[in-house]
SEZA-187742 format. One record per residue (C-alpha): x, y, z; residue number from 1; residue in three letters. Coordinates in Angstrom, 1 decimal. Layout:
BEGIN
<xx->X; yy->Y; zz->Z; num->NUM; residuo->Ala>
...
//
This chain:
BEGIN
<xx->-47.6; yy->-6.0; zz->-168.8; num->1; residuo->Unk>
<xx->-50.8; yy->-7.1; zz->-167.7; num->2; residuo->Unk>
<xx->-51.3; yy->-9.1; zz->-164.1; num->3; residuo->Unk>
<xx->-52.2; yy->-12.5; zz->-165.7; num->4; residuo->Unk>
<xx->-48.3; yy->-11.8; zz->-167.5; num->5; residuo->Unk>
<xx->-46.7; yy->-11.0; zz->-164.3; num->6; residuo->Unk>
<xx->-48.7; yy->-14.0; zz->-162.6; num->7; residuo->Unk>
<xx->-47.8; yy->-16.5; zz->-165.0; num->8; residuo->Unk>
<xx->-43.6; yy->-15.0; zz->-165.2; num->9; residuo->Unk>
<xx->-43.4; yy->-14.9; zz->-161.3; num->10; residuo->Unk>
<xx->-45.0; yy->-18.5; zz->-161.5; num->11; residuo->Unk>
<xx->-41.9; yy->-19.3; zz->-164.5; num->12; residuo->Unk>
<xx->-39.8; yy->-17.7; zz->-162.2; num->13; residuo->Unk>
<xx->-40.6; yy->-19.4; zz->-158.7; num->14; residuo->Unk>
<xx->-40.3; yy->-23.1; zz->-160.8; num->15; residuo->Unk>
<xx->-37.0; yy->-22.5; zz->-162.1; num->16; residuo->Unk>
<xx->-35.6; yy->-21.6; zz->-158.5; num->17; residuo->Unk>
<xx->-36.8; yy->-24.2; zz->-157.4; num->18; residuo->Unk>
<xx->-36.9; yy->-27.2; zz->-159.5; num->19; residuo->Unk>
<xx->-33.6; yy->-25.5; zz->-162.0; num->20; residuo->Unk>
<xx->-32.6; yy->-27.3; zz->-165.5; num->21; residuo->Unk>
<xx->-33.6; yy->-30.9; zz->-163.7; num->22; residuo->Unk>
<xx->-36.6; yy->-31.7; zz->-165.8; num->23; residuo->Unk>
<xx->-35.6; yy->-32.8; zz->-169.9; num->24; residuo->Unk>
<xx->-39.6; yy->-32.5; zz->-169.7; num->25; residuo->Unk>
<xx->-42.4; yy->-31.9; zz->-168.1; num->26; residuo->Unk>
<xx->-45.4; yy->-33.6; zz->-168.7; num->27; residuo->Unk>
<xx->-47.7; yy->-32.3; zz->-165.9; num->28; residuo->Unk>
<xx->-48.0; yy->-31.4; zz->-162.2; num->29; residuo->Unk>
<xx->-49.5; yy->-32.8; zz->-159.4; num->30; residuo->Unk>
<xx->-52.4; yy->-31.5; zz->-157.5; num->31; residuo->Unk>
<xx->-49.8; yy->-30.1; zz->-154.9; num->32; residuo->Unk>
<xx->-48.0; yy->-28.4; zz->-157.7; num->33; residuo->Unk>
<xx->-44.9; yy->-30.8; zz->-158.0; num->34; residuo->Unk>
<xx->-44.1; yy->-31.2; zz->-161.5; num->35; residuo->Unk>
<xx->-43.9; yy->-35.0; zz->-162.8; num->36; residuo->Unk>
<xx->-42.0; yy->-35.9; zz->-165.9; num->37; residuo->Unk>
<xx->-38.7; yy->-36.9; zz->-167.5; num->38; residuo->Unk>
<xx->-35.5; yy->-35.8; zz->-165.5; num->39; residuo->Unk>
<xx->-32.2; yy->-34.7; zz->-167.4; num->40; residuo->Unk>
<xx->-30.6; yy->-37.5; zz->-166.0; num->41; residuo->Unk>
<xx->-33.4; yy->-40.0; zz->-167.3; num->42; residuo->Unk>
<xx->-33.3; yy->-38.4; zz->-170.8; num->43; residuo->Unk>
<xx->-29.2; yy->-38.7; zz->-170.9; num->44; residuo->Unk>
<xx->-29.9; yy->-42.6; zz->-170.3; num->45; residuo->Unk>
<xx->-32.5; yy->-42.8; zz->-172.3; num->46; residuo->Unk>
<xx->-30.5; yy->-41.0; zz->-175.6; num->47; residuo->Unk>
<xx->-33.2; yy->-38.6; zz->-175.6; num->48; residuo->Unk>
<xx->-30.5; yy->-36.2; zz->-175.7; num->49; residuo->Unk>
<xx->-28.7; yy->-35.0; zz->-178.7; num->50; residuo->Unk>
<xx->-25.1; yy->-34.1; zz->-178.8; num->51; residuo->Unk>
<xx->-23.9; yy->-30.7; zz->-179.3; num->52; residuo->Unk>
<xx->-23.1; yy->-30.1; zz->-182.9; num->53; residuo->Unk>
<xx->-20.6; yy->-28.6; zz->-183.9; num->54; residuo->Unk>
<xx->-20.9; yy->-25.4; zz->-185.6; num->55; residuo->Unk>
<xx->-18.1; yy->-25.8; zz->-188.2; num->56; residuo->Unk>
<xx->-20.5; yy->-28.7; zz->-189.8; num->57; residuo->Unk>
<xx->-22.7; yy->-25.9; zz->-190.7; num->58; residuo->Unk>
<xx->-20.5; yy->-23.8; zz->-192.5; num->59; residuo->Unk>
<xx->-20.2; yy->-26.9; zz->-195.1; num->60; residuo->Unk>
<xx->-23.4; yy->-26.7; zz->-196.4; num->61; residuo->Unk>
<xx->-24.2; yy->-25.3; zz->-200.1; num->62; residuo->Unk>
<xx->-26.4; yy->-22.8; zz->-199.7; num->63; residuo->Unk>
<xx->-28.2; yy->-21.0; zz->-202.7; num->64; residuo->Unk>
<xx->-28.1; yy->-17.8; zz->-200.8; num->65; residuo->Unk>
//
């Protein structure tokens, strides 16, 4: 793995630690390095979220193969 790789995972890494699953998206980050964008919470309110489906609904399907 090259250093720009290991820079850019450790980077990945440190984020998620820090921030966690909180963002639905992130649409940039601040000159400090903050991230800005759209919350899970805002996304929930919004109906940006889909519900889980359900994995029986699948099996229904006609399938040629």
């Amino acid at each position: 793995m090259g250093k720009r790789k290991r820079i850019e995972k450790s980077w990945e890494e440190l984020e998620k630690e820090f921030y966690g699953d909180s963002y639905y998206f992130i649409a940039g980050y601040t000159s400090g390095g903050a991230p800005y964008g759209i919350t899970m919470e805002e996304a929930e309110e919004q109906g940006l979220l889909e519900e889980e489906k359900n994995d029986d609904a699948d099996k229904d399907l006609d399938l040629p193969f």
